[in-house]
C-alpha positions in Angstrom: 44.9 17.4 63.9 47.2 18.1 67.2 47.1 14.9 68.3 50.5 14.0 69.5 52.2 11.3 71.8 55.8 10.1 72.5 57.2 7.1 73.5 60.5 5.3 75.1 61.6 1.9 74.2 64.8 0.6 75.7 68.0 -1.2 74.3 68.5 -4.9 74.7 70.0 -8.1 74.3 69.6 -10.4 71.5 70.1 -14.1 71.2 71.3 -13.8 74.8 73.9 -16.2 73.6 71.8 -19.6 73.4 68.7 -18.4 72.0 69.4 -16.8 68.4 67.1 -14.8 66.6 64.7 -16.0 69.8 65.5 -14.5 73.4 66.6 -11.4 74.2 66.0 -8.9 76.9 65.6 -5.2 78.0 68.6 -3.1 80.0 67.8 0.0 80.9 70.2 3.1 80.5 69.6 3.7 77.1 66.8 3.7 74.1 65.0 5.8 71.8 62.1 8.3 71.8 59.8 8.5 69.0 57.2 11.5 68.7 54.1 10.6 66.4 51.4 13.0 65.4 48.5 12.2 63.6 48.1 13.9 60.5 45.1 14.2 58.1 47.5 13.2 54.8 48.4 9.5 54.2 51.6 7.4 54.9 54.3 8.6 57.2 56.6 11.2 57.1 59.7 11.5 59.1 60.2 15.1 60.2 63.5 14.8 62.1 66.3 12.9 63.1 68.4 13.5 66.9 70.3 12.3 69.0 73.7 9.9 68.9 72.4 8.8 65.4 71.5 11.4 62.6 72.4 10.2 59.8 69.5 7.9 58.9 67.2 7.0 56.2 64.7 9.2 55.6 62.4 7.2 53.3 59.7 5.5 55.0 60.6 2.1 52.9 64.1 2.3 55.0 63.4 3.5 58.1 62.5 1.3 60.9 60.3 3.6 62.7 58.5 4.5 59.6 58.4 1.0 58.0 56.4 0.3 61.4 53.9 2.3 60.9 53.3 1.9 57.6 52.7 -1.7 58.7 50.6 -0.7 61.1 48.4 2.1 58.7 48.0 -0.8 56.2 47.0 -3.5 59.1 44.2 -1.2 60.3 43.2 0.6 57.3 43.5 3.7 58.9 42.7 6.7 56.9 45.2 9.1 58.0 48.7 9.4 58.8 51.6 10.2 61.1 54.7 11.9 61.1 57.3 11.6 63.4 60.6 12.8 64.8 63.2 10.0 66.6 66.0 10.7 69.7 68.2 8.0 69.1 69.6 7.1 72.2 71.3 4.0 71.2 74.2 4.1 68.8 74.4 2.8 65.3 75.7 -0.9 65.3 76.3 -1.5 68.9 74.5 -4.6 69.2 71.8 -3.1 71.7 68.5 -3.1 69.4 68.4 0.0 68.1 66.6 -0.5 65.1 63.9 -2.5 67.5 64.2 0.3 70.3 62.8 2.9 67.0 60.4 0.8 65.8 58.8 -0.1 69.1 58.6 3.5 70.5 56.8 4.7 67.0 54.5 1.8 67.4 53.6 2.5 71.0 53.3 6.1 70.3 51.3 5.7 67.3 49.6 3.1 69.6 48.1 6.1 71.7 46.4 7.6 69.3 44.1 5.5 68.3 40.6 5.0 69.3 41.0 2.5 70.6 44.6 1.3 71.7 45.9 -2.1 71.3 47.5 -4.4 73.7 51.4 -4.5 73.4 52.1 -7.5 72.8 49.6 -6.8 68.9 51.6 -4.0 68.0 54.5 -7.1 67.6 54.3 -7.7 63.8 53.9 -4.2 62.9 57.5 -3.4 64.5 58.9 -6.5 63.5 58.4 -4.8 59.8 60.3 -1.7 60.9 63.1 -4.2 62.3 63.1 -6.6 58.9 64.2 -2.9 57.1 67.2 -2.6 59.2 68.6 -6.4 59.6 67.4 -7.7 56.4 65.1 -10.3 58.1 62.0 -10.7 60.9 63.3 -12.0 63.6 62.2 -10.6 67.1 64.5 -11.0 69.5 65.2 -7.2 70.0 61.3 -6.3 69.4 59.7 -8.7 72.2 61.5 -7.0 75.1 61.6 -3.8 73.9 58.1 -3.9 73.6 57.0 -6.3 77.0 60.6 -5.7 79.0 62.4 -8.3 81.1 63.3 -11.5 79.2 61.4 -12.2 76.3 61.2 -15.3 73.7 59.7 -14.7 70.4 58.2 -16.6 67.6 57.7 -15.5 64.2 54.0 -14.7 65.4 53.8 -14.2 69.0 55.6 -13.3 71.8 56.3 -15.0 75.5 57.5 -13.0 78.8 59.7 -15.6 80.9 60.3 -14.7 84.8 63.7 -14.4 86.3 64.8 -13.5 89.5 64.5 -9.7 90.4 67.9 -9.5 92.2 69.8 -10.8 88.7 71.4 -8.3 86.8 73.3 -7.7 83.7 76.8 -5.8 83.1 77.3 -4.7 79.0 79.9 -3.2 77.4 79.7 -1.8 74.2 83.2 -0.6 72.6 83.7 2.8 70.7 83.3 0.4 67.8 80.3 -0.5 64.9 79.7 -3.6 63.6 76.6 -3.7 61.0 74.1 -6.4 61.8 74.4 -7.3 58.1 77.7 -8.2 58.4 77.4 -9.8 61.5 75.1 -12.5 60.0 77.0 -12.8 57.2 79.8 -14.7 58.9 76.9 -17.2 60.1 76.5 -18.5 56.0 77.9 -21.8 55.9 77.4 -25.1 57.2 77.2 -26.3 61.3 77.6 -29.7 62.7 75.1 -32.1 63.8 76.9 -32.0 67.1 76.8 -28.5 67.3 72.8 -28.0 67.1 72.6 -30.7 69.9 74.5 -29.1 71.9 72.9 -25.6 71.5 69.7 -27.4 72.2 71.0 -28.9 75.5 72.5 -25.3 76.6 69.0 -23.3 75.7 67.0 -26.0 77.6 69.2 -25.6 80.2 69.1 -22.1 80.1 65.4 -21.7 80.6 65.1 -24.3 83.2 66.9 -22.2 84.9 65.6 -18.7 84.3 61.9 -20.8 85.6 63.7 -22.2 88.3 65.4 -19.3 89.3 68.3 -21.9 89.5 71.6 -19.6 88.8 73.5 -23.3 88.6 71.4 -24.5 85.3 71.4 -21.1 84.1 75.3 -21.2 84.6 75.4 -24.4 82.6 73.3 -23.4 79.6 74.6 -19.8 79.1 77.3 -20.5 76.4 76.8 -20.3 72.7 78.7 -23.2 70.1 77.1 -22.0 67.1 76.8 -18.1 66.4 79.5 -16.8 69.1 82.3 -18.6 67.9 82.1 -17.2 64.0 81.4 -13.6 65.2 83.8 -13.4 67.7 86.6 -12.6 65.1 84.9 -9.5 64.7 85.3 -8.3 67.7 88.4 -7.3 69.0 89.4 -8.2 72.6 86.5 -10.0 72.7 88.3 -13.1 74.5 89.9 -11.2 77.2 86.4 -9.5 77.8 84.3 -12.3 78.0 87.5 -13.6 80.3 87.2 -10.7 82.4 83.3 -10.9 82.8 83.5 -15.0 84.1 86.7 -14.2 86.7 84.0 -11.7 87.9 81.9 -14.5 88.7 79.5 -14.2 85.6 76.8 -17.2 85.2 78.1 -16.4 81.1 79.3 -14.2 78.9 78.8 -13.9 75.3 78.2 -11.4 72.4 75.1 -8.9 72.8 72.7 -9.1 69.4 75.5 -8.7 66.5 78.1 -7.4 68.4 80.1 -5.4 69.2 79.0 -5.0 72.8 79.6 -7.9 75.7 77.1 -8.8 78.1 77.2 -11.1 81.3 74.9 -12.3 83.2 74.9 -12.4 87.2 73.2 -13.0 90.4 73.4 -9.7 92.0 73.9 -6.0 91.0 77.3 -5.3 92.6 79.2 -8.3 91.3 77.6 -7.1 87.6 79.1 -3.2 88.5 82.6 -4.7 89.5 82.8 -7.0 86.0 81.4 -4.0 84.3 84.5 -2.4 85.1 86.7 -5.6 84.6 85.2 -5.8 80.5 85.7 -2.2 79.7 89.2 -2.4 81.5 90.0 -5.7 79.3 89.2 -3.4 76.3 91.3 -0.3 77.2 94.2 -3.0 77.3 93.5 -3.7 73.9 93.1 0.4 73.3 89.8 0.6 73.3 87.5 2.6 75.0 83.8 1.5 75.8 80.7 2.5 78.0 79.1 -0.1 80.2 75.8 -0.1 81.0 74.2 -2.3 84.7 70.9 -3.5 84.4 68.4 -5.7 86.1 67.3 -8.2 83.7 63.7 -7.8 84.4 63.7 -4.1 83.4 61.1 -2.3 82.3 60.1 -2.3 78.3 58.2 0.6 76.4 56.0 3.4 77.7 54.2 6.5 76.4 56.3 9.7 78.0 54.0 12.2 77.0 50.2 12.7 75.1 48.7 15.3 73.7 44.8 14.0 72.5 
């Protein structure tokens, strides 16, 4: 069989500080293409590896594109197979959802050859089993917008797009550093306050009222993180004097992207995000580090077939 497709997911924000392992949201300026073709022999073979990333797991059981569509093969009892090549666009333990970014473009390639494609928003548990290889757990918050775009809760089973206001836009800033999601929840073992949960609750809620609203004032409010931001900020260095550097821009909040290492911060308008852009990576060349910054409207586009050959 020739049939062939290839597809682009984007990077993204995780947690977006208040909601962990729940919200996240698409950027735009970098992601991964995956290239699926449908072969007659069973399971899924990974033909090549490219891009910033080449050094990756091979095996179908630990690869996240794979992993996907072995999901996916077993869900629909499919009686053929794929193999695939992956671009990685997004590098290794930034804290931009590049396991989700592979997972979702194999999916939504894979997607494309069927008789009878899916919605987007099914292919969901079938790359949340590509992303559980990589982080050691389900959780969605990279796979919803990758998959749907924009700003994106997610459930264990289902996924929810939430509006917010065109003009808003992101500034991130991911340092010439790694930090492995693994050891980014690590730190998070332990016990949190009482206090603490109530007032992550009170931020999120205020968080989302806003983002309905389109009220930059309650978004303002709810945007900062008690509970996972304060134990993984240790891990970052600088991060202080970036997340400094992002709110004397004028940033509705700042916090850690996904796992870290990157920054993000959250504003009302692309040029005051492009100026803090600027502001975080300078805050982490005076720390003697360099970093790449990415400016993105929040409601950015999420995966798309690029090419197909039926």
């Amino acid at each position: 069989m020739n049939a062939i497709a290839t597809a682009f997911a984007p990077a993204s924000i995780g947690n977006v500080g208040v909601g962990f392992d729940l919200l996240g949201h698409a950027i735009s300026g970098a992601g991964d293409r995956v290239s699926v073709q449908r072969v007659d022999t069973p399971g899924v073979r990974v033909r090549a590896i490219t891009g910033c990333i080449t050094a990756l797991p091979r095996e179908p059981e630990r690869n996240t594109a794979a992993r996907a569509l072995q999901a996916m093969i077993a869900a629909l009892e499919l009686d053929y197979g794929f193999a695939i090549d992956i671009d990685k666009g997004i590098a290794l333990g930034s804290g931009m959802g590049g396991s989700a970014a592979s997972a979702v473009a194999a999916v939504v390639a894979a997607n494309a050859l069927l008789p009878e494609p899916l919605p987007l928003a099914a292919l969901y548990p079938f790359a949340l089993a590509g992303e559980a290889v990589a982080s050691g757990s389900a959780h969605g918050d990279n796979i919803g917008p990758a998959l749907l775009g924009g700003l994106v809760l997610a459930s264990k089973t289902e996924l929810l797009a939430l509006a917010v206001p065109a003009a808003w836009h992101v500034a991130l800033v991911h340092p010439d550093l790694v930090l492995e999601t693994r050891r980014s929840r690590e730190v998070l073992a332990g016990h949190f306050q009482l206090s603490e949960f109530v007032a992550q609750s009170t931020h999120l809620a205020l968080f989302l009222t806003g983002c309905q609203r389109g009220d930059a004032d309650l978004v303002r409010a709810g945007l900062h993180d008690v509970l996972i931001e304060p134990r993984r900020a240790p891990l970052i260095p600088a991060f202080a004097e970036v997340k400094a550097a992002a709110l004397a821009a004028g940033a509705l909040g700042a916090s850690i992207s996904g796992g870290g290492p990157s920054v993000f911060a959250w504003f009302t308008d692309r040029a005051a995000a492009e100026r803090a852009g600027s502001a975080m990576r300078q805050a982490f060349a005076d720390a003697g580090i360099g970093a790449s910054a990415y400016v993105s409207a929040i409601a950015s586009p999420g995966a798309e077939v690029i090419a197909c050959n039926l």
